[in-house]
C-alpha positions as CSV (number, residue, x, y, z in Angstrom):
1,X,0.0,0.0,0.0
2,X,1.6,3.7,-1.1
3,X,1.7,6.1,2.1
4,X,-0.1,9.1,0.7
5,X,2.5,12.2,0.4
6,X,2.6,15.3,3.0
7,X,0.0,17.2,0.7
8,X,-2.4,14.2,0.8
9,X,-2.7,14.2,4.9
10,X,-2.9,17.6,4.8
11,X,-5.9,18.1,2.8
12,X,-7.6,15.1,4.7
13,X,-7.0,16.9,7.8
14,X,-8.2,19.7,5.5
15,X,-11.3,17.5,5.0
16,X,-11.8,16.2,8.4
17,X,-11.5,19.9,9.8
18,X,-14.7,20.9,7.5
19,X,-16.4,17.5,8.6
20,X,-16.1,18.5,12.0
21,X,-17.2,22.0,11.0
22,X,-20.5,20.9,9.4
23,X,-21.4,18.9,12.6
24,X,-21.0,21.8,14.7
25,X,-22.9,24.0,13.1
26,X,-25.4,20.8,12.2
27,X,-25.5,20.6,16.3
28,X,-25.7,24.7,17.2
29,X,-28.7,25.1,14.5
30,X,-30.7,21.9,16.2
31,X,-29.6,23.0,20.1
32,X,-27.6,20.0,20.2
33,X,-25.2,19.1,22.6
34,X,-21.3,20.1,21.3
35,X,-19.3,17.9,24.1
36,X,-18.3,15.2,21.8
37,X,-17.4,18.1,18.8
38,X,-15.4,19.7,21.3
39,X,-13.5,16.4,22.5
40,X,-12.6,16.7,18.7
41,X,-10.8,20.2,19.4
42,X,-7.1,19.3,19.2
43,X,-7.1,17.6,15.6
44,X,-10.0,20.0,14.3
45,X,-6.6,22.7,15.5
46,X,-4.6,21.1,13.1
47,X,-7.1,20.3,10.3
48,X,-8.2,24.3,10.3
49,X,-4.4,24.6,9.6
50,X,-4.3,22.6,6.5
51,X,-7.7,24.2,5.3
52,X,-6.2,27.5,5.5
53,X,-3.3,26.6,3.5
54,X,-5.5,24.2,1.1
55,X,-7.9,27.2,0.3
56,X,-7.5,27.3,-3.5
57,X,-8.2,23.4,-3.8
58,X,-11.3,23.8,-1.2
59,X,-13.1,27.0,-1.6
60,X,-15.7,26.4,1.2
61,X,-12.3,26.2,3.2
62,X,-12.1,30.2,4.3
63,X,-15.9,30.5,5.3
64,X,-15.4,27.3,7.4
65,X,-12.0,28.3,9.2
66,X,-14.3,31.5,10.8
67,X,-17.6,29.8,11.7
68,X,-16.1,26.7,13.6
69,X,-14.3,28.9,15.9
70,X,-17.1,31.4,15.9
71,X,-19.8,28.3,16.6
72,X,-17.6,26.9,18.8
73,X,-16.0,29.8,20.9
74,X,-14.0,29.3,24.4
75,X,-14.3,25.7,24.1
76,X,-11.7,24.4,23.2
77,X,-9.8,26.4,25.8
78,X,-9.2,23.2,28.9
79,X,-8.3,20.9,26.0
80,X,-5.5,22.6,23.9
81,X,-4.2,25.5,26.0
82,X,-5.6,29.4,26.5
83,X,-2.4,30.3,24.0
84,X,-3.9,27.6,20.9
85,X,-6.9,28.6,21.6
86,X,-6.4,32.4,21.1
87,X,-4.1,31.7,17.9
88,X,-7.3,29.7,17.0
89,X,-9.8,32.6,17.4
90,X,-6.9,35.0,16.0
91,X,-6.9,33.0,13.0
92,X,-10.6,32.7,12.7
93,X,-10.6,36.7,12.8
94,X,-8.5,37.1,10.3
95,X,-10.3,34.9,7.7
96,X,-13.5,36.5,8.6
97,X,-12.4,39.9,7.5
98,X,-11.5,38.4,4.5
99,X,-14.1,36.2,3.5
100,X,-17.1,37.4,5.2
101,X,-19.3,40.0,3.6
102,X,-20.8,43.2,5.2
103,X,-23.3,42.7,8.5
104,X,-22.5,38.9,8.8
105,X,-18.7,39.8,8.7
106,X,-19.8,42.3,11.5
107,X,-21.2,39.6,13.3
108,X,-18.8,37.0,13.4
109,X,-16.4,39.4,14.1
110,X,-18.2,40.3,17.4
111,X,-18.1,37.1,18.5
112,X,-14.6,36.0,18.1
113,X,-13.5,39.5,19.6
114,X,-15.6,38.5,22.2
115,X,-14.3,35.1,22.7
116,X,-10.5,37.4,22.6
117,X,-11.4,39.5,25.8
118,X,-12.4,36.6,27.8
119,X,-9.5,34.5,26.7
120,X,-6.7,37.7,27.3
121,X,-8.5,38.5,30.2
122,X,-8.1,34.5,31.9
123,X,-4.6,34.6,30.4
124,X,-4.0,37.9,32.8
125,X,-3.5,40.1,29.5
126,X,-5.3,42.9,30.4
127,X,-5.3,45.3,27.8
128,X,-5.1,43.2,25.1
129,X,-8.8,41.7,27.0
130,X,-9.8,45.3,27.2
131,X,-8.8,46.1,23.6
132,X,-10.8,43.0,22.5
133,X,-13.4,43.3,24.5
134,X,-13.9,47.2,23.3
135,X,-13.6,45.9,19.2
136,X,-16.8,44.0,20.1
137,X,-18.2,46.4,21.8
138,X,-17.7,48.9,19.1
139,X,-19.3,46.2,16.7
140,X,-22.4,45.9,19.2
141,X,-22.9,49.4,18.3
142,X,-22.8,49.5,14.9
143,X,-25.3,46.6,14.6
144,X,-27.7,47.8,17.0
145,X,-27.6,45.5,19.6
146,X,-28.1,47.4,23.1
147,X,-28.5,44.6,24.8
148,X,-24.9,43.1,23.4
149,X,-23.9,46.9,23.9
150,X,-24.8,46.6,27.6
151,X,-23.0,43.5,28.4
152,X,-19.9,44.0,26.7
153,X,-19.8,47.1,28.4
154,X,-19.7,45.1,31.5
155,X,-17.1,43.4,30.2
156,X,-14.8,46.3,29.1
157,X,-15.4,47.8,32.3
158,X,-15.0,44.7,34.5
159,X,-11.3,44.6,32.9
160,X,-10.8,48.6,33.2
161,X,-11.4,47.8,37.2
162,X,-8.9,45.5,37.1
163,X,-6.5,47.8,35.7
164,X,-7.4,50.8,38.5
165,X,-9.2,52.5,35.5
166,X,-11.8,53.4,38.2
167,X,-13.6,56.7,36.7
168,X,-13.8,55.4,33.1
169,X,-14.5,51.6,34.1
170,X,-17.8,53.5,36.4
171,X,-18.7,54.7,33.0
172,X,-19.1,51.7,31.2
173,X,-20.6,49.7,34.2
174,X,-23.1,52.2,35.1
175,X,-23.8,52.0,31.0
176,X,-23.8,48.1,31.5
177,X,-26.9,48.3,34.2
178,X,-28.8,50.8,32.4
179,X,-29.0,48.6,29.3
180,X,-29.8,45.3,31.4
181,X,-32.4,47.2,32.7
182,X,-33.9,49.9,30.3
183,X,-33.4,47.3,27.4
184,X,-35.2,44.4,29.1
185,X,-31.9,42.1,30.3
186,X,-32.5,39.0,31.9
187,X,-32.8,39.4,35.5
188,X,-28.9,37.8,35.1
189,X,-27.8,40.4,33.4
190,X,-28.7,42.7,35.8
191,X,-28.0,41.1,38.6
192,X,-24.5,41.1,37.4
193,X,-24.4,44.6,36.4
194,X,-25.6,45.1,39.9
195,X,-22.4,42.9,41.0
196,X,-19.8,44.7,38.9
197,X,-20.8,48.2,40.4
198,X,-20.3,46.4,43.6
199,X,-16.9,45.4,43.4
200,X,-15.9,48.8,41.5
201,X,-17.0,50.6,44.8
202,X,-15.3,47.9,47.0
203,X,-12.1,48.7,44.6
204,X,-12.2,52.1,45.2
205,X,-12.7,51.8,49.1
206,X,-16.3,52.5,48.9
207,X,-17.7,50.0,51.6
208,X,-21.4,51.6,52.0
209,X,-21.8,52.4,48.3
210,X,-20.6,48.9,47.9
211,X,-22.8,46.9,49.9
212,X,-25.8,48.6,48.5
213,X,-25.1,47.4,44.9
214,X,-24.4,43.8,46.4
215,X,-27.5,44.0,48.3
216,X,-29.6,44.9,44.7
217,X,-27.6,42.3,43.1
218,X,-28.2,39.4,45.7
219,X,-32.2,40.5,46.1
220,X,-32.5,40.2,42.3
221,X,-30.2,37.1,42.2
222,X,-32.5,35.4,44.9
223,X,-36.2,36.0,43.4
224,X,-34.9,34.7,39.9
225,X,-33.5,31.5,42.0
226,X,-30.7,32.4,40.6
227,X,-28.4,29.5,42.9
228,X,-25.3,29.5,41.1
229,X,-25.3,33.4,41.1
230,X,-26.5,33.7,44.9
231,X,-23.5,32.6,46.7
232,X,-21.0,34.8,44.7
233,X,-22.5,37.8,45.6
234,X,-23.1,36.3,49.3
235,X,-19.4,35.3,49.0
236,X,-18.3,39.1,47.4
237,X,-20.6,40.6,50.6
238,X,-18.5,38.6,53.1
239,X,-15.1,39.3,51.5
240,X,-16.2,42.9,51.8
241,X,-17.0,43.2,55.5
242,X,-14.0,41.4,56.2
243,X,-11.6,43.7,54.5
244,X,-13.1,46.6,56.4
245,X,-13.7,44.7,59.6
246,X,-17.0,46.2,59.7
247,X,-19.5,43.4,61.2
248,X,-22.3,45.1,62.5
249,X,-23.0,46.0,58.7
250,X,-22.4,42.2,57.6
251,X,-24.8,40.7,60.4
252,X,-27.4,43.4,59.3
253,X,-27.1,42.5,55.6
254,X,-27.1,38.7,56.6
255,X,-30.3,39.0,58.8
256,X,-31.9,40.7,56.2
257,X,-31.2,38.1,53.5
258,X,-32.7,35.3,55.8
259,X,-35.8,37.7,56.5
260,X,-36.1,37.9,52.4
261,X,-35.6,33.7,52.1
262,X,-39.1,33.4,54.8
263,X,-40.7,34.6,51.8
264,X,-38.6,32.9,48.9
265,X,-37.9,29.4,50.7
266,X,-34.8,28.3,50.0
267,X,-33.2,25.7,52.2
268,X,-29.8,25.5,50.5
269,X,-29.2,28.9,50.5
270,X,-30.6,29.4,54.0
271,X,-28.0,27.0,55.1
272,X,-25.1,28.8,54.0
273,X,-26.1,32.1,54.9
274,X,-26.4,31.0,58.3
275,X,-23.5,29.8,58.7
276,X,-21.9,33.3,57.1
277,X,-23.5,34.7,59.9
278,X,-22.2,32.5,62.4
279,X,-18.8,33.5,60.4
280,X,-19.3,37.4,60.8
281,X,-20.3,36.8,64.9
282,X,-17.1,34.6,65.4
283,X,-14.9,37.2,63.8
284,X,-17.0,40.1,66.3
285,X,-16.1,38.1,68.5
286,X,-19.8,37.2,70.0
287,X,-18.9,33.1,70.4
288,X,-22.5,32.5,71.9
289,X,-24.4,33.9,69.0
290,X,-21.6,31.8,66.6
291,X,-22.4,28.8,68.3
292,X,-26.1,29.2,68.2
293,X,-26.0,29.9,64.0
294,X,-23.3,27.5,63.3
295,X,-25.6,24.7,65.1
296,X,-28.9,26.3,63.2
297,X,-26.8,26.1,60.1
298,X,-26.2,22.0,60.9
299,X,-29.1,21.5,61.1
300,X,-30.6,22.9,57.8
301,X,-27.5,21.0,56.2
302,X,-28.6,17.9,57.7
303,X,-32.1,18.6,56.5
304,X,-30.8,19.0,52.9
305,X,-27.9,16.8,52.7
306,X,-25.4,19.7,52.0
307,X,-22.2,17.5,53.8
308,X,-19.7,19.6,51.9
309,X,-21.3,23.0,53.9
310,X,-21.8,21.1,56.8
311,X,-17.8,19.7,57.2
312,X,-16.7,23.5,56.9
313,X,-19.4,24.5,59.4
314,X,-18.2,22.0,62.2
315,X,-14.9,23.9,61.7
316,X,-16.3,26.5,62.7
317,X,-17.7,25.1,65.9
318,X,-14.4,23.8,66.5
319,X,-12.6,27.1,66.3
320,X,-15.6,28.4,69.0
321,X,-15.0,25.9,71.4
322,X,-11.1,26.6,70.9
323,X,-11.9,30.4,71.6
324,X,-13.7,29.5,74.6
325,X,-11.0,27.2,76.0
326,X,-12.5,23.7,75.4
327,X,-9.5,22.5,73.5
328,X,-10.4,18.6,73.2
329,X,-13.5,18.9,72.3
330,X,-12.3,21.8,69.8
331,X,-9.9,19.8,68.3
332,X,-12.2,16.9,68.0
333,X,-14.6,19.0,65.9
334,X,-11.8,20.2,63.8
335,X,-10.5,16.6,62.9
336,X,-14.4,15.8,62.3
337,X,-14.1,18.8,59.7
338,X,-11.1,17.8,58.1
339,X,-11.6,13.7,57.8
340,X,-15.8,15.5,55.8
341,X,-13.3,17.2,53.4
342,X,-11.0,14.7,52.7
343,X,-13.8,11.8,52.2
344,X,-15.8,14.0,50.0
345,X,-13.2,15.5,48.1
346,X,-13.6,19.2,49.0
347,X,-10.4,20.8,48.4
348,X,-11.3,24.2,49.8
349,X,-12.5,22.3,53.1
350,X,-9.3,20.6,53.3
351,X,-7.2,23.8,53.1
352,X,-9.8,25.3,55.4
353,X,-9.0,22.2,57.9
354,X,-5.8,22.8,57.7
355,X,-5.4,26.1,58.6
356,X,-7.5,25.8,61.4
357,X,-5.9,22.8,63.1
358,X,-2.7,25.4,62.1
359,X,-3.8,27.9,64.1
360,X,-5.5,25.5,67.0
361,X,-2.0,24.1,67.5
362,X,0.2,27.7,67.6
363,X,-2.2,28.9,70.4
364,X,-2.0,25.8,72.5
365,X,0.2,27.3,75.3
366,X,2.1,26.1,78.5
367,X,3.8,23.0,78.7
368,X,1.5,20.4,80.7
369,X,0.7,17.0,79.7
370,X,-2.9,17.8,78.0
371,X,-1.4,20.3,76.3
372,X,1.7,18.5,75.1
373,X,-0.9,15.9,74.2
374,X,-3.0,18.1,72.3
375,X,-0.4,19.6,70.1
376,X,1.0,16.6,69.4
377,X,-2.2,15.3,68.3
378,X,-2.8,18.3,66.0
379,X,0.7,17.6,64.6
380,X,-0.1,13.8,63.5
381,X,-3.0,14.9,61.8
382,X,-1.7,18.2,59.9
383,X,1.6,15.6,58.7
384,X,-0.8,12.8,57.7
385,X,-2.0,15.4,54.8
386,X,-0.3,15.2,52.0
387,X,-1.2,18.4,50.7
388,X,1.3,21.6,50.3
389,X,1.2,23.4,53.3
390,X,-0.6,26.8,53.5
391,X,0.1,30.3,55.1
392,X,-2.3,30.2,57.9
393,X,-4.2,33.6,57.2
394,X,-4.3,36.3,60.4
395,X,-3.4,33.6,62.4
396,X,-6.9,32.5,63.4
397,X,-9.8,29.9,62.6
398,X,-12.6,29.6,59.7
């Protein structure tokens, strides 16, 4: 049998690259499901290549080498690399501006500079994700899209935050929640407008103005059960009042939150809102009222099977009892948190663990036999992790 000559492969990979492509768009045009196209990534990569090259002997070759990375956008991304994938898109760009006539030229190219800002902006290339991410944004414009306009806005001025552009990235943001809201966005869209204008203020040292966007956010995050969205603003709200060490304003905006869920039931969420609280009255330093939410906070978790929240709430119990002097039975809530994590897979519970039991052993002081026993008990259990050891932040629990 003759092995076929370099030019041969390459135009089957040529081929098989516009297979691929047809499927794709096949799949997008139906609402079918993309996972096994995109399992395909890495040799489509190299098959776009050859079409590119092989455009004279396959004319449909230049309109396909734009839509499969327009159909397909970030996808690719966890299989062949942030940097292949942006060369991808890059490529895809190019071709369009070719190939493509007029509006649908304008349209394609919105979505691959789209799918640029995002990828920049997760490889930490800020301006080029802002210069990417303003291209589209321009092209939103010209085709009349004021929804698109309003959340690429977001976009641009998520990025312009990130760069300390504070007074132009509040011009695009504010822009961003007047379109989700004045064009009819989806109650996401404004909820993350709401969001952005939130951690803009929290940038600039805003903690008040901050909090009130959070709170809009969270309120219309909540009443469109919104449950993947919830808990980062919850999560955004906690960071906040922790940087500023201002807990009065955190239990208020937590108590409120579970006086809005009596209407809106929501176990899950009701859970770990709870146990924020009991989070925000440990670090105020009222153990009593940390006890009494962290063991309310069990108890919804029992009630909806949430183990994951429940190991990282125990540690909280444990550092409580540590406060208040009860150091075996602090330590024994502690190992109780860490052995939840470890069978249940929850990395952040395990660093969490560990950070406590940290901290519980460095304030075990004097030198008597239940302390020496207690330390070296904490020391058997932090060596028997096999994970990297972490800085133990401020030196305390939870």
């Amino acid at each position: 049998m003759t092995r076929p000559g370099r030019n041969e492969i390459r135009l089957r990979h040529a081929r098989h690259y516009l297979e691929v492509c047809d499927e794709a768009l096949r799949l997008l045009s139906s609402g079918g499901d993309l996972s096994e196209i995109i399992k395909d990534v890495p040799n489509v990569l190299e098959a776009q290549n050859a079409a590119t090259e092989l455009a004279e002997l396959m004319p449909e070759a230049n309109t396909m080498c734009w839509q499969f990375p327009f159909a397909l956008g970030v996808g690719g991304a966890s299989l062949i690399g942030l940097d292949r994938t942006i060369q991808w898109n890059e490529k895809g760009l190019a071709i369009a501006q070719l190939a493509a006539p007029g509006e649908p030229r304008m349209k394609v190219e919105l979505q691959l500079f789209d799918n640029l800002g995002y990828l920049f902006s997760m490889a930490g290339d800020l301006p080029r994700s802002r210069d990417s991410y303003g291209a589209a944004y321009r092209l939103a414009h010209g085709l009349n899209r004021p929804l698109r306009v309003g959340e690429l806005a977001g976009h641009v001025g998520e990025v312009l935050c990130e760069l300390g552009d504070y007074p132009l990235s509040n011009r695009f943001l504010e822009q961003s929640r007047d379109a989700a809201i004045g064009a009819g966005g989806t109650p996401r869209q404004q909820a993350v407008a709401q969001l952005r204008l939130g951690r803009l203020q929290r940038a600039m040292g805003q903690p008040e103005l901050a909090l009130d966007f959070l709170h809009i956010a969270w309120e219309i995050a909540a009443g469109a059960s919104l449950e993947d969205l919830a808990p980062t603003v919850v999560s955004e709200i906690a960071s906040l009042c922790k940087d500023v060490r201002n807990y009065r304003l955190a239990i208020a905006f937590y108590e409120r939150i579970l006086e809005a869920i009596k209407s809106h039931p929501n176990p899950h969420l009701e859970g770990r809102i709870t146990a924020a609280l009991g989070d925000v009255y440990f670090y105020a330093d009222d153990l009593d009222a940390a006890r009494t939410n962290y063991g309310k906070a069990i108890a919804i978790f029992g009630r909806t099977g949430d183990r994951v929240s429940d190991g990282r709430t125990q540690a909280g119990i444990g550092a409580v009892l540590a406060a208040q002097g009860k150091s075996a039975e602090a330590l024994g809530y502690l190992k109780l948190s860490l052995a939840t994590a470890l069978k249940l897979g929850d990395r952040e519970g395990v660093e969490k663990a560990r950070r406590n039991i940290s901290a519980f052993r460095a304030q075990l002081g004097g030198d008597h036999e239940e302390v020496l026993r207690l330390r070296a008990e904490a020391e058997r259990v932090l060596t028997g992790i096999s994970e990297q050891p972490l800085l133990i932040e401020r030196h305390t629990y939870r």
